[in-house]
C-alpha positions in Angstrom: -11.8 50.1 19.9 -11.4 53.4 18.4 -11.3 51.6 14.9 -14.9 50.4 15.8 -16.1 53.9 17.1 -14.8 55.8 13.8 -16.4 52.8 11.7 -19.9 53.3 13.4 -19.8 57.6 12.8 -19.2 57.0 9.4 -20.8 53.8 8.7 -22.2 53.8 4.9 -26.4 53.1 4.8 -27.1 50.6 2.2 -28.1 50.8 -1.0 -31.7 52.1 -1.3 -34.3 54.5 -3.3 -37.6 55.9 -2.8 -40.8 54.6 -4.9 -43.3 57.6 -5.5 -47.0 56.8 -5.4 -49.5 59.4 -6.7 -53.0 59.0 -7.0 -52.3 54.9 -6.7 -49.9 55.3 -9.8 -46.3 54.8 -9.8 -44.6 58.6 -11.0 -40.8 57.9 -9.9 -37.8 55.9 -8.5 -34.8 57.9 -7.4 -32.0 56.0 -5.5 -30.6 57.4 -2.2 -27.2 58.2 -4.3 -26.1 61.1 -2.2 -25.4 62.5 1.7 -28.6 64.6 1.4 -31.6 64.9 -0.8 -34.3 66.8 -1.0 -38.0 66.1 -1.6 -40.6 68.8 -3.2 -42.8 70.1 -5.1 -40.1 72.3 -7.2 -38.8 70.2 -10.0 -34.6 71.3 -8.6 -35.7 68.5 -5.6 -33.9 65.2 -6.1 -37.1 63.9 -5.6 -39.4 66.1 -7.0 -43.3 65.4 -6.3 -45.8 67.9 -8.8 -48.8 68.2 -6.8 -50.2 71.1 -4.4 -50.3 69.4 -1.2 -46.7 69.0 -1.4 -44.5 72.0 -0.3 -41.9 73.1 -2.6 -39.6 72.0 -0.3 -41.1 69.1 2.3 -38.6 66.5 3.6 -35.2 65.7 3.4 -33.5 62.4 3.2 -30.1 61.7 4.4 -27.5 59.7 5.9 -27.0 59.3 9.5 -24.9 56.8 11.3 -25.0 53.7 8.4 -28.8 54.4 8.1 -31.2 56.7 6.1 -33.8 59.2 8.0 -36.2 61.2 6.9 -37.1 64.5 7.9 -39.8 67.5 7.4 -38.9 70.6 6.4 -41.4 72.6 8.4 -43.7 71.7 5.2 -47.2 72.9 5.7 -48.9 69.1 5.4 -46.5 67.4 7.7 -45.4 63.1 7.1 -47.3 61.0 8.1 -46.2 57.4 9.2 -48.4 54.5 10.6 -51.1 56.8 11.2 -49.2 59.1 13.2 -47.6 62.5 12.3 -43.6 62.4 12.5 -41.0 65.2 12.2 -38.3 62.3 11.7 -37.9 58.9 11.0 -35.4 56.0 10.6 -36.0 54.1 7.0 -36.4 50.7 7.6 -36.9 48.4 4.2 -40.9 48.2 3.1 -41.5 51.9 5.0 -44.4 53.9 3.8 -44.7 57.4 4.6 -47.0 60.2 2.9 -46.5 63.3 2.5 -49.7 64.1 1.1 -53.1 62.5 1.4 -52.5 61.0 -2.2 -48.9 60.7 -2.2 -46.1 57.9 -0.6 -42.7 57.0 -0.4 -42.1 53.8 -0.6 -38.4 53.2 1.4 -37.1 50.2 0.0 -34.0 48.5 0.1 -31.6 47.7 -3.1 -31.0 43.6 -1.8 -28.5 42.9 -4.5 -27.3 39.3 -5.1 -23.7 39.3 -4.6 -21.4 38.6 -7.3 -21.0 34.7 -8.3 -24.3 33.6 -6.6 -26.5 34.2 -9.7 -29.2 30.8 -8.3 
């Protein structure tokens, strides 16, 4: 029992990385390679977004409890997800959120085919 309460704290999120839509144009893929990373306008972000509406530093992406959330940053423009303005969301695979009018991030999933079952 406490093997399965340490396992769930620490769980691992899978694989994943964010797609960047600007203006309707793919600028970026980063994978979620790390605990925490930052989103932005300044080019240090891990995911670094050049345009205006975007504060310098706006969201944050980490790892929580085998999943991936995404938070704001007190940025000025907010996220917006189905419509709705969030401070914090779970990723779940296909997720878009803006951060911008003209910008997204696409959430998806890295759904590798395991080793052996090449079809």
């Amino acid at each position: 029992m406490a093997d399965e309460v340490g396992r769930s704290r620490k769980a691992v999120p899978p694989p994943a990385h964010v797609v960047v839509e600007m203006d309707g144009q793919i600028v970026g893929e980063y994978p979620l390679n790390k605990p925490v990373l930052t989103v932005g306008r300044l080019a240090g972000n891990d995911v670094p977004i050049p345009e205006q509406r975007v504060s310098r530093l706006h969201a944050k992406i980490y790892a929580e409890q085998g999943a991936w959330m995404i938070e704001d940053i007190e940025s000025i423009n907010g996220m917006v997800y189905q419509g709705k303005r969030v401070e914090r969301l779970a990723l779940a695979n296909g997720d878009d959120v803006y951060i911008a009018p003209n910008v997204v991030l696409h959430y998806v999933l890295d759904l590798a085919t395991p080793p052996g079952e090449d079809g």
